[in-house]
mmCIF file of the C-alpha atoms, coordinates in Angstrom:
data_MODEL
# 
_entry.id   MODEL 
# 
loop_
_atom_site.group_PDB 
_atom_site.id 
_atom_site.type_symbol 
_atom_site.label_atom_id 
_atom_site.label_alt_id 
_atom_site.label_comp_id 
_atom_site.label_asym_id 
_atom_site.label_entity_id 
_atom_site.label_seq_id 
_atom_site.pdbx_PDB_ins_code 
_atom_site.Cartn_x 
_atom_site.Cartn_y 
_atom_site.Cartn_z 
_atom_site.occupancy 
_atom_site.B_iso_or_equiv 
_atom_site.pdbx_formal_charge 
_atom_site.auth_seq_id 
_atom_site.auth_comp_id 
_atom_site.auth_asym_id 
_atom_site.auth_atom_id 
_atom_site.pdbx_PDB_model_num 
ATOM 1   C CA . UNK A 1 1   ? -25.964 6.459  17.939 1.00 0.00 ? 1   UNK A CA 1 
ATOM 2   C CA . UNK A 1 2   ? -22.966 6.796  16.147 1.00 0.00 ? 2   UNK A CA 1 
ATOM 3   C CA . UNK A 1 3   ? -20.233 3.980  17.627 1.00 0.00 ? 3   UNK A CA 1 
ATOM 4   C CA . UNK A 1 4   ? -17.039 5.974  18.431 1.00 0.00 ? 4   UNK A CA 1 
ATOM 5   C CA . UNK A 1 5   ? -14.723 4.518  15.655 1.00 0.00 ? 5   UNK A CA 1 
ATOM 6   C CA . UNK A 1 6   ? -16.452 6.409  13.184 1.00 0.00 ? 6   UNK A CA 1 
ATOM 7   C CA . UNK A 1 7   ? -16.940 9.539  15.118 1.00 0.00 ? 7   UNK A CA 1 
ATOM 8   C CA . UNK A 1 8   ? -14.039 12.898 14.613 1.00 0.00 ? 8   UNK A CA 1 
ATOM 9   C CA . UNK A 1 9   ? -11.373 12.271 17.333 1.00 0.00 ? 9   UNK A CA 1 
ATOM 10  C CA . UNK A 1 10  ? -12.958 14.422 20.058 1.00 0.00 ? 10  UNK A CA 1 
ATOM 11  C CA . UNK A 1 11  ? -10.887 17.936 19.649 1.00 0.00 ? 11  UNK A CA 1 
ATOM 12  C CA . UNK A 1 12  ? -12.251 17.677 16.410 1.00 0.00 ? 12  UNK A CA 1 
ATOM 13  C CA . UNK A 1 13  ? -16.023 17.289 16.788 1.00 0.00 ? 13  UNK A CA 1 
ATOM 14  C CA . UNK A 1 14  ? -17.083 21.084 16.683 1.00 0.00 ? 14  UNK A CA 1 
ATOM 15  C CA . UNK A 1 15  ? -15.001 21.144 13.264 1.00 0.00 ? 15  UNK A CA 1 
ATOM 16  C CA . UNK A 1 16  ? -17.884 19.104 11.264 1.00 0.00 ? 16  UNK A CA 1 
ATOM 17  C CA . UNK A 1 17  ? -16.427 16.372 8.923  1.00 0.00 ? 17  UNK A CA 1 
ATOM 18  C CA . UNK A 1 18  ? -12.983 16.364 7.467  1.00 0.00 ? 18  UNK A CA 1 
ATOM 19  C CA . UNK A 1 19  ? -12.691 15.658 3.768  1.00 0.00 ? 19  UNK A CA 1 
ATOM 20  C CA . UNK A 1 20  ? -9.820  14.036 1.663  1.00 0.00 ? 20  UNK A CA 1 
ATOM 21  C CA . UNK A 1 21  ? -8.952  13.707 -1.886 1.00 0.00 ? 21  UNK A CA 1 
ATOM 22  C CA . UNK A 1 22  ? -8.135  9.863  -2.156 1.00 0.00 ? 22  UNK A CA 1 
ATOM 23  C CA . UNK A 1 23  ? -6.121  10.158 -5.703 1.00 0.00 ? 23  UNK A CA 1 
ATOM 24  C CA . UNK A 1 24  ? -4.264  12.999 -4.351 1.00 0.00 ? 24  UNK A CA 1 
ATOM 25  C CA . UNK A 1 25  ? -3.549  11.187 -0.580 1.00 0.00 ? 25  UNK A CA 1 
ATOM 26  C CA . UNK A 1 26  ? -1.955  8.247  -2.874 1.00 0.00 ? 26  UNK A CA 1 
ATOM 27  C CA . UNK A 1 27  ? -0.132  11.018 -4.972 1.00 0.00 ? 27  UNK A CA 1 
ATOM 28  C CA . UNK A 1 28  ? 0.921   12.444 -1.524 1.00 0.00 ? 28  UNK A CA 1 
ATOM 29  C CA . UNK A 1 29  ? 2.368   9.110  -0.253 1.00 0.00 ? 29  UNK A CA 1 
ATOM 30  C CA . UNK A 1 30  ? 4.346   8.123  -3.500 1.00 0.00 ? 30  UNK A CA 1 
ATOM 31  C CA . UNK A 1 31  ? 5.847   11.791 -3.650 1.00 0.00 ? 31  UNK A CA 1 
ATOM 32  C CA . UNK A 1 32  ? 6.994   11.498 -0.362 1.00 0.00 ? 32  UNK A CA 1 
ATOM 33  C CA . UNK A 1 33  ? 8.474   7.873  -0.231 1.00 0.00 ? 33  UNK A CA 1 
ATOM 34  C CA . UNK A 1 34  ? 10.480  9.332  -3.556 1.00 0.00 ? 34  UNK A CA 1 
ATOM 35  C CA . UNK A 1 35  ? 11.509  12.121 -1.901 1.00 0.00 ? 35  UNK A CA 1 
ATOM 36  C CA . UNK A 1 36  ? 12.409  10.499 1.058  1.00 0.00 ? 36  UNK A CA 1 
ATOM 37  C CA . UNK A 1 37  ? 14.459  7.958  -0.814 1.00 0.00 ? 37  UNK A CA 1 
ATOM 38  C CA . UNK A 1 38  ? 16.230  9.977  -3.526 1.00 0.00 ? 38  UNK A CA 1 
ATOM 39  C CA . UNK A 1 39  ? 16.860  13.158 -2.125 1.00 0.00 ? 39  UNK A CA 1 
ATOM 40  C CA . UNK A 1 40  ? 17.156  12.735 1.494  1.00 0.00 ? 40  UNK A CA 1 
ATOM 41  C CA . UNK A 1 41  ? 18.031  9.019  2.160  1.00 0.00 ? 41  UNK A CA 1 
ATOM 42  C CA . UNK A 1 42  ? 21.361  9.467  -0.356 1.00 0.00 ? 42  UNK A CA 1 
ATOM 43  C CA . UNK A 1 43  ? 22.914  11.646 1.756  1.00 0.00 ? 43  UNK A CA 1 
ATOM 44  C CA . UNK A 1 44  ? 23.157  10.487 5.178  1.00 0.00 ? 44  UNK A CA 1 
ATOM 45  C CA . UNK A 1 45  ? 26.488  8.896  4.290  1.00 0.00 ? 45  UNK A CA 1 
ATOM 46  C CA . UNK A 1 46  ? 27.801  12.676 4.182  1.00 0.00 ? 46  UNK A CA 1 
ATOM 47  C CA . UNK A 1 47  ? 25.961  13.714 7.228  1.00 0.00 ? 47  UNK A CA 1 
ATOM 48  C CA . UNK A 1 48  ? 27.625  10.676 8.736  1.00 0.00 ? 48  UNK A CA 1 
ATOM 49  C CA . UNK A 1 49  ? 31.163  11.450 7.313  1.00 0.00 ? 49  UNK A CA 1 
ATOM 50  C CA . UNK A 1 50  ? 31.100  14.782 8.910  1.00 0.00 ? 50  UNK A CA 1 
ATOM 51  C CA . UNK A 1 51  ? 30.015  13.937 12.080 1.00 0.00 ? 51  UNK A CA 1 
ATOM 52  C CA . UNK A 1 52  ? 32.243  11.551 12.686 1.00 0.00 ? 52  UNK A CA 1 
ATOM 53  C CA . UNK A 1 53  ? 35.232  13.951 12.190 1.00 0.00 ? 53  UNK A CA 1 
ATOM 54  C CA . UNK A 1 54  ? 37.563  13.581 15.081 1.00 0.00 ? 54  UNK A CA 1 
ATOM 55  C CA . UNK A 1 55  ? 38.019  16.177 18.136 1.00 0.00 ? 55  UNK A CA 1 
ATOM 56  C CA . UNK A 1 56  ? 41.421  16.382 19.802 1.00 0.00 ? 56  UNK A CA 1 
ATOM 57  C CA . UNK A 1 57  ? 40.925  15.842 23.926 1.00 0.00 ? 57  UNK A CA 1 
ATOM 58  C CA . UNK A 1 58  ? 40.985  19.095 25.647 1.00 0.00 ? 58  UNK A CA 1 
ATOM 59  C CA . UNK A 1 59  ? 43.179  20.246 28.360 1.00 0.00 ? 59  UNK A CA 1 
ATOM 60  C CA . UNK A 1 60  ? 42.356  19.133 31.851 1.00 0.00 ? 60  UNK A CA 1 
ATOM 61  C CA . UNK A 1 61  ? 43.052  22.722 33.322 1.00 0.00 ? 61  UNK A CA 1 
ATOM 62  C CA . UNK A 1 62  ? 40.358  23.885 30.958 1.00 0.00 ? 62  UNK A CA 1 
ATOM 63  C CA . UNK A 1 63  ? 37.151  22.767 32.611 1.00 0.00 ? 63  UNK A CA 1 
ATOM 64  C CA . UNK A 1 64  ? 34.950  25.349 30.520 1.00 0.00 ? 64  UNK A CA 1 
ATOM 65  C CA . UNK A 1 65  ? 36.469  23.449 27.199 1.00 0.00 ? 65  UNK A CA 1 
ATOM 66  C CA . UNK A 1 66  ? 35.893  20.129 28.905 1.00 0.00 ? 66  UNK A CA 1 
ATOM 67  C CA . UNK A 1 67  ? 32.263  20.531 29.485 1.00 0.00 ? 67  UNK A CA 1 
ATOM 68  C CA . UNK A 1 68  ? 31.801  22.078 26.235 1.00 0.00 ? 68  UNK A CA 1 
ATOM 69  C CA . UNK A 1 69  ? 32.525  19.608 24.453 1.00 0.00 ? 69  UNK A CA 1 
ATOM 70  C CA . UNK A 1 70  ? 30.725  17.033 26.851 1.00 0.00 ? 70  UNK A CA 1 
ATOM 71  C CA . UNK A 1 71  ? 27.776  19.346 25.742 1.00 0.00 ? 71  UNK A CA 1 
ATOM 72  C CA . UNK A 1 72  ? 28.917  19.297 21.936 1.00 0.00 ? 72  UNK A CA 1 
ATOM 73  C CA . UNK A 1 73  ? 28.758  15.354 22.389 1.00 0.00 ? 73  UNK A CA 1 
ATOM 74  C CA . UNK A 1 74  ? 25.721  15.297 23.635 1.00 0.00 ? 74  UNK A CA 1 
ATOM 75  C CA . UNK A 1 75  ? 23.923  17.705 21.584 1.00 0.00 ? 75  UNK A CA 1 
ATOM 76  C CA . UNK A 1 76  ? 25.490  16.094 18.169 1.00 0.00 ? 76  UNK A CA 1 
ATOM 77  C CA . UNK A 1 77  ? 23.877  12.493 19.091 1.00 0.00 ? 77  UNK A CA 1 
ATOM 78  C CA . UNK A 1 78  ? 21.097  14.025 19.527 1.00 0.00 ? 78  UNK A CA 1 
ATOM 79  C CA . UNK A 1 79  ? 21.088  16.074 16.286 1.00 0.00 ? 79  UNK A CA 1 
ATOM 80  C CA . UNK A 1 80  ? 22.048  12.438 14.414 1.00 0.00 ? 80  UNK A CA 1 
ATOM 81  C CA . UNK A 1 81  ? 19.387  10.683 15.776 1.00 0.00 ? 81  UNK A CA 1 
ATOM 82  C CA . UNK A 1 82  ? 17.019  13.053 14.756 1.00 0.00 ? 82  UNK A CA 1 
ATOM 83  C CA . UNK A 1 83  ? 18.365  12.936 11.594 1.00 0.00 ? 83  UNK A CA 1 
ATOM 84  C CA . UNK A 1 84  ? 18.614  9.458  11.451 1.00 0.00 ? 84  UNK A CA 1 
ATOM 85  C CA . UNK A 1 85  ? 15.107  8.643  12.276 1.00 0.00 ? 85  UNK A CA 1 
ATOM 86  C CA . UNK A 1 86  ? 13.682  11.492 9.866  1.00 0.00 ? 86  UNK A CA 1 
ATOM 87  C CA . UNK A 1 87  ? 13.431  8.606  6.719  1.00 0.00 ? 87  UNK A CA 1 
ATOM 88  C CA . UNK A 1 88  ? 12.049  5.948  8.598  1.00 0.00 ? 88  UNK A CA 1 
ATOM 89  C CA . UNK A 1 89  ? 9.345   8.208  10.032 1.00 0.00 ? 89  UNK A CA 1 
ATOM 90  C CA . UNK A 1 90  ? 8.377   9.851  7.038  1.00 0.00 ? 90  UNK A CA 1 
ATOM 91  C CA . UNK A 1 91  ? 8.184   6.492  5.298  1.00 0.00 ? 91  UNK A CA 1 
ATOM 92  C CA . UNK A 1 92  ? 5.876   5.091  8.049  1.00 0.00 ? 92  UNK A CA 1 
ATOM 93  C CA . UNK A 1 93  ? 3.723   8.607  6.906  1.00 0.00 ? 93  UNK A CA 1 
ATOM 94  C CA . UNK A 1 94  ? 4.104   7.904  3.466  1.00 0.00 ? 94  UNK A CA 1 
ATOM 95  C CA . UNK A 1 95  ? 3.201   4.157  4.299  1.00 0.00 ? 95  UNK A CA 1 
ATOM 96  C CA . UNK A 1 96  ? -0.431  4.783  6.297  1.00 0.00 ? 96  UNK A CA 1 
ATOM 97  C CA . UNK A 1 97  ? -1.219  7.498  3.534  1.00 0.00 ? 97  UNK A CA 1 
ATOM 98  C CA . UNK A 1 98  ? -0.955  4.955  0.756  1.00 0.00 ? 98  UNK A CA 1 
ATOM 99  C CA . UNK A 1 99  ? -2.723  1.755  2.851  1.00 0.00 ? 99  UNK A CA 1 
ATOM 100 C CA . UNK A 1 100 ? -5.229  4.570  3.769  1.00 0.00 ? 100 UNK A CA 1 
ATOM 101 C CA . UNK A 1 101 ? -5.883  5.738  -0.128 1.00 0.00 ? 101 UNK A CA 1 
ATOM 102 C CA . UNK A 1 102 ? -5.630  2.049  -1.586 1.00 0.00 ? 102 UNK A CA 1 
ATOM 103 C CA . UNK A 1 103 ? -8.588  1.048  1.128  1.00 0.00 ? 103 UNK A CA 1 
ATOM 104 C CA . UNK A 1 104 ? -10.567 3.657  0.623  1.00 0.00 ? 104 UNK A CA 1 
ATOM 105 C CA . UNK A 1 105 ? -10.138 3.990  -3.264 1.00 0.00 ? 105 UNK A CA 1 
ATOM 106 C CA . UNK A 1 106 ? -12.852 1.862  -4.488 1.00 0.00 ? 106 UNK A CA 1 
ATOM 107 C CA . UNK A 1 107 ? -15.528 3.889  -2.055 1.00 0.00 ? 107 UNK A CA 1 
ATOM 108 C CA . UNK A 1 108 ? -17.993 6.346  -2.595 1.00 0.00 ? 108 UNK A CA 1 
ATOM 109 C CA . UNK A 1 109 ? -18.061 10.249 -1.854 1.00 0.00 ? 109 UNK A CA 1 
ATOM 110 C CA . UNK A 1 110 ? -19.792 9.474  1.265  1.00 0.00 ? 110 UNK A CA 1 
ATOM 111 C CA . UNK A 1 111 ? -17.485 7.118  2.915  1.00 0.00 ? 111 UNK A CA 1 
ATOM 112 C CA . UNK A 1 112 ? -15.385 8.250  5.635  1.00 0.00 ? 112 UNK A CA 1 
ATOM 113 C CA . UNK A 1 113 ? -12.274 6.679  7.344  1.00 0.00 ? 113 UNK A CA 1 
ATOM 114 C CA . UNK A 1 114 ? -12.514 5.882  11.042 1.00 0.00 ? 114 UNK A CA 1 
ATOM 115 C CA . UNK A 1 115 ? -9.614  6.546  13.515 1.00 0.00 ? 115 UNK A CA 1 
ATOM 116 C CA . UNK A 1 116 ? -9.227  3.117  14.080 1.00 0.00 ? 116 UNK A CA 1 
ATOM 117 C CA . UNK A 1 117 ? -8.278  2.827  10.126 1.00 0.00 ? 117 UNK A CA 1 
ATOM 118 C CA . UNK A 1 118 ? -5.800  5.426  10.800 1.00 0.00 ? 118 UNK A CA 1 
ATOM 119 C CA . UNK A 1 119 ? -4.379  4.721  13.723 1.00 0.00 ? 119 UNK A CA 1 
ATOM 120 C CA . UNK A 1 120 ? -3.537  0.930  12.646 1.00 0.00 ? 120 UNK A CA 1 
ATOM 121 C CA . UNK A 1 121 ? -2.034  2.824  9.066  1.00 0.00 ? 121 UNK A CA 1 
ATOM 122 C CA . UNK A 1 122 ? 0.237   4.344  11.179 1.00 0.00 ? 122 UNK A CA 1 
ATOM 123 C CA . UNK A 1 123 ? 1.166   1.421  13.905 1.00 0.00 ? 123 UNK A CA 1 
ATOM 124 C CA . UNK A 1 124 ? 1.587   -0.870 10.728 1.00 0.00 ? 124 UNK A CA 1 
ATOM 125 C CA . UNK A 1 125 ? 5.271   -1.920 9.729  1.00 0.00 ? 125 UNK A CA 1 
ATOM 126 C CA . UNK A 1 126 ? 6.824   0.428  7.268  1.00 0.00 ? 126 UNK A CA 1 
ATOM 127 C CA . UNK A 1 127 ? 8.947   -0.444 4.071  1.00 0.00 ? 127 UNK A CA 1 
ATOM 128 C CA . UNK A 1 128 ? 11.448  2.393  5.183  1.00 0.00 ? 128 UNK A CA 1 
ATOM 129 C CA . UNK A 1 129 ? 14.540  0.692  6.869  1.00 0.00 ? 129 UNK A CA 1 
ATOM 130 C CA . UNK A 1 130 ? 16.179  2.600  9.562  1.00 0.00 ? 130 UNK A CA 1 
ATOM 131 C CA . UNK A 1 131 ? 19.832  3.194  8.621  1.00 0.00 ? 131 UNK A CA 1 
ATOM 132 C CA . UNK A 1 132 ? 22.708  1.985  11.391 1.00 0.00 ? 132 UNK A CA 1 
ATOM 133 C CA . UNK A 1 133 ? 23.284  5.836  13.348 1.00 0.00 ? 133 UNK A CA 1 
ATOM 134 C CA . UNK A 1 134 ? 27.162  6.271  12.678 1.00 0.00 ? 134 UNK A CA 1 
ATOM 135 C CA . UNK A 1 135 ? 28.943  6.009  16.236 1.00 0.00 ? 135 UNK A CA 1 
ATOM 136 C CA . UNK A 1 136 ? 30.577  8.930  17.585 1.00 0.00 ? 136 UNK A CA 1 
ATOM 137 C CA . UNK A 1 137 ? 33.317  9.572  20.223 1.00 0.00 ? 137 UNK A CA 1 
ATOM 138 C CA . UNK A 1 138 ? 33.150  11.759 23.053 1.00 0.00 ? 138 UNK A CA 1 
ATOM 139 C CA . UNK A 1 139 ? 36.434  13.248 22.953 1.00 0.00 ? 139 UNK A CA 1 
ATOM 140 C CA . UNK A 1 140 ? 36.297  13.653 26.745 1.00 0.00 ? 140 UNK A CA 1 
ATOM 141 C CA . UNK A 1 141 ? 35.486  9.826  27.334 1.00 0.00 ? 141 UNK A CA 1 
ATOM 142 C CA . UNK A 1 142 ? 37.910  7.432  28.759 1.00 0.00 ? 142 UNK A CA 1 
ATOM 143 C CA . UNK A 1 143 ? 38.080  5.374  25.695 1.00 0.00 ? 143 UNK A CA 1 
ATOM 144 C CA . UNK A 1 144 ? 39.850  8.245  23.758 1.00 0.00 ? 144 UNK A CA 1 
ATOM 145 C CA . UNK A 1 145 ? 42.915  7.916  25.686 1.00 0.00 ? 145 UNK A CA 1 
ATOM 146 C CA . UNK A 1 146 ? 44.326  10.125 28.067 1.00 0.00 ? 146 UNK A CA 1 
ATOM 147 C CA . UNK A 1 147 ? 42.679  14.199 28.059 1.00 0.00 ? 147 UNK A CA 1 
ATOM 148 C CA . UNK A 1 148 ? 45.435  16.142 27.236 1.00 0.00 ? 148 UNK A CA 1 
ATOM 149 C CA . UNK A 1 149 ? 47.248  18.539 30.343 1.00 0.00 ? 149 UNK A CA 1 
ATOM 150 C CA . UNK A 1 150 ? 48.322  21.970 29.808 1.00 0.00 ? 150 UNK A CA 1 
# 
């Protein structure tokens, strides 16, 4: 009997075997740390610059405005976090795929990785730091002074 480490994770099992190019998986992970790093980490600062751009308080009497821009809020820390979290993630990817093709590159055709080797690949620390999100203001909050009446 086959222990289950080295068995296909079980939605996979009808599938057969999957196969991997080792060279190409370490190819994979250096073109994607670079990527990540030149072309994407670079400009965040821009990202951040225009997210931070202030928003004059609304009018009181103009609840539809008011909760609009709660929603805007809301909806733009959102969109920075996902942003935000993009480089570290994909360098976590990039990470497992190289620890991945450096421990499997000295085996034969016939070896296979086990989810276990993935799985702790992918729990491992990455070398991608997370970047500080920029902070935003809610131009509703009570921190941005007094909402502006009609």
């Amino acid at each position: 009997m086959i222990p289950e480490d080295n068995r296909p994770a079980g939605w996979l099992r009808d599938y057969g075997g999957i196969e991997a190019d080792i060279r190409q998986m370490r190819e994979f992970a250096d073109r994607l740390q670079d990527e990540v790093t030149r072309n994407y980490a670079p400009h965040l600062s821009y990202i951040a610059d225009d997210m931070k751009a202030p928003v004059p308080n609304p009018a009181d009497a103009f609840i539809e405005l008011v909760q609009f821009l709660q929603a805007h809020h809301e909806t733009q820390k959102a969109a920075v976090s996902a942003v935000w979290d993009l480089a570290p993630a994909t360098g976590r990817l990039a990470d497992a795929a190289g620890r991945i093709a450096a421990h499997y590159d000295d085996a034969d055709a016939f070896s296979s990785a086990r989810v276990a080797d993935v799985e702790r690949a992918l729990s491992a620390p990455t070398t991608t730091v997370a970047r500080p999100t920029p902070p935003l203001a809610d131009p509703t909050g009570p921190d941005q002074g007094r909402v502006v009446l009609p």
